[in-house]
C-alpha positions as CSV (number, residue, x, y, z in Angstrom):
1,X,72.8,51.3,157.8
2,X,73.2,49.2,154.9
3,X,76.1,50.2,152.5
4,X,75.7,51.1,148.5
5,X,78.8,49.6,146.6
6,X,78.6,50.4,143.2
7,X,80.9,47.9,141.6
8,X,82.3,48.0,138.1
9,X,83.7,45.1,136.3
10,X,83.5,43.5,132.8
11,X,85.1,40.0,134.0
12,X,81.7,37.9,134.4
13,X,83.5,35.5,136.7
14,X,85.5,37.7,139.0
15,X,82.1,39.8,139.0
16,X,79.7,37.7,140.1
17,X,82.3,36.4,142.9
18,X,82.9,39.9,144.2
19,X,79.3,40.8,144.1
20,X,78.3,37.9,146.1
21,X,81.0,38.4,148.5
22,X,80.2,42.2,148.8
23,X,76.4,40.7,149.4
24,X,77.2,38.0,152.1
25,X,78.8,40.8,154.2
26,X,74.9,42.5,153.9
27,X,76.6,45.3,151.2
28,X,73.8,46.6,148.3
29,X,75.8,46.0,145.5
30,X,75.1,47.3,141.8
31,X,77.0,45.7,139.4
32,X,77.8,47.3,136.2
33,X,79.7,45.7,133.2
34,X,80.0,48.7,130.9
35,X,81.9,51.7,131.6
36,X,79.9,53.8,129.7
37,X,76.7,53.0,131.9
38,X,78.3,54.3,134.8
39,X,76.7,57.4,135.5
40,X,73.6,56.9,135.4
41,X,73.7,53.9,137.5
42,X,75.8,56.2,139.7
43,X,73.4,59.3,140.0
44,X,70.2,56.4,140.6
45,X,72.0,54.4,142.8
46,X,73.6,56.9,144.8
47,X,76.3,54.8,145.8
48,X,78.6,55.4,149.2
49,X,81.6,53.3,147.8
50,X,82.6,52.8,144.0
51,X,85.2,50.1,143.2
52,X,86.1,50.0,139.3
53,X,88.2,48.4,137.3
54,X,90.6,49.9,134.9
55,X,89.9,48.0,131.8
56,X,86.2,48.2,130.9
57,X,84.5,48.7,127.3
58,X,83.8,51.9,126.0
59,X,85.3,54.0,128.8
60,X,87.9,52.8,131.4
61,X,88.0,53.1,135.2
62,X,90.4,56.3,135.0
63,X,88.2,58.5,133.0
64,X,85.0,56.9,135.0
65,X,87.2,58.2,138.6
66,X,87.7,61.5,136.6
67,X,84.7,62.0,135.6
68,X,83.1,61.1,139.3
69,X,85.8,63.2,140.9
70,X,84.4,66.4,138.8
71,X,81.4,67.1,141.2
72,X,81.4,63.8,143.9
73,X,84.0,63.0,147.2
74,X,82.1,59.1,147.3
75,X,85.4,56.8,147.8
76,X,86.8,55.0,145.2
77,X,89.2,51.8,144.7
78,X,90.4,50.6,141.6
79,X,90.8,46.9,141.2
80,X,92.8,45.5,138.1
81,X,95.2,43.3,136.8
82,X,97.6,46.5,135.6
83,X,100.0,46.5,138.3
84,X,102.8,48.9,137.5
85,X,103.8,51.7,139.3
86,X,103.0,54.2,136.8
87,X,98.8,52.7,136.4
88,X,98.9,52.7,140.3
89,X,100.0,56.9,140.4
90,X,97.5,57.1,137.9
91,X,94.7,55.9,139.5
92,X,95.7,57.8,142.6
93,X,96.2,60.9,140.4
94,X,93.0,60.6,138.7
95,X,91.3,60.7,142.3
96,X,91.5,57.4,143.5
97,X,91.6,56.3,147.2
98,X,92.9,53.1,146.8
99,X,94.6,50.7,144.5
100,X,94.2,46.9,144.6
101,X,95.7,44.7,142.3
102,X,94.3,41.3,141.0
103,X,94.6,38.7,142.3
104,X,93.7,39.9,144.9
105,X,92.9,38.5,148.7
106,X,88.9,38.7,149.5
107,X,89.5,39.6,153.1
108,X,91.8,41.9,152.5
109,X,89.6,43.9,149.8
110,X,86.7,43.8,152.3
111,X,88.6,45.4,155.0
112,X,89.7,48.3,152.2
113,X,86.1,48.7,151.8
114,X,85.0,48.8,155.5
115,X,87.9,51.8,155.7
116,X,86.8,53.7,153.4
117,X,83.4,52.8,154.5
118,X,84.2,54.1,158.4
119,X,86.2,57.1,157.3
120,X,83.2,58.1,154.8
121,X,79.7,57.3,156.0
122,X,79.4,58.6,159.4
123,X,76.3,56.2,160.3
124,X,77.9,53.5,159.0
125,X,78.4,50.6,161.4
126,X,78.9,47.0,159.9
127,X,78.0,44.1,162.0
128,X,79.8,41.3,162.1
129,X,79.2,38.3,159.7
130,X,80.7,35.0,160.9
131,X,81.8,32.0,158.2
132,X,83.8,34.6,156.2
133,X,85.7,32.0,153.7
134,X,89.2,33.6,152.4
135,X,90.7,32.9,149.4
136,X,92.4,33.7,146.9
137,X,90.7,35.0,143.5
138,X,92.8,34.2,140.5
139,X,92.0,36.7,137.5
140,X,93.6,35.0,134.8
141,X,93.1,31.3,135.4
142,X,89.6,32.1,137.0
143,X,89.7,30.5,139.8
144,X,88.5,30.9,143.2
145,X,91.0,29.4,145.4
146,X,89.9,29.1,149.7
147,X,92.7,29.1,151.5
């Protein structure tokens, strides 16, 4: 089975890194850049995971989880740079199964996918990928750092 990530992100850099790492481990990604274009891709796509970030135009990752957690159990982790304790309760409050804060390490976020991923899709068995580079992605300088 091939995974559906629907991914949700306004940071064209950080974006199109993510996406192609989520691709090089064989995910189907669908990239959105607008929080208020999230539903719709959401009900076509039919996504198993969603990872979104907090600050997006128009509408931002908590009211998108909200909104998702009205009718939908698909997993969810938030990625952003807002890192205090309160944002964090918030996301988890608003529905949230995880919280990962940026930077952030690539390896790290794919194995918090793959969880989610096991725990969720019952069919769901990811074959190993070899050449996995891990580095470091650096939100504010935008930088992609291999460690």
């Amino acid at each position: 089975m091939i995974a559906r990530i629907l991914y949700i992100e306004d940071e064209l850099f950080l974006g199109k890194i993510v996406r192609d790492t989520l691709e090089k481990e064989g995910f189907d990604v669908r990239w959105e850049t607008d929080g208020s274009k999230v539903m719709a891709a959401f009900e076509n796509f039919s996504p198993d995971v969603c990872v979104i970030d907090i600050m997006l135009p128009n509408i931002d990752g908590y009211q998108i989880c909200k909104k998702i957690r009205e009718t939908l159990q698909t997993p969810i982790i938030m990625v952003t740079a807002r890192e205090e304790e309160a944002d964090k309760i918030l996301g988890l409050e608003y529905g949230a199964d995880d919280y990962i804060t940026k930077p952030f390490n690539d390896e790290e976020f794919l194995l918090r996918v793959k969880a989610l991923l096991k725990r969720s899709v019952p069919d769901f068995n990811q074959k190993e990928k070899g050449n996995l580079k891990i580095g470091r992605i650096n939100f504010k300088s935008k930088e992609f750092v291999l460690e």
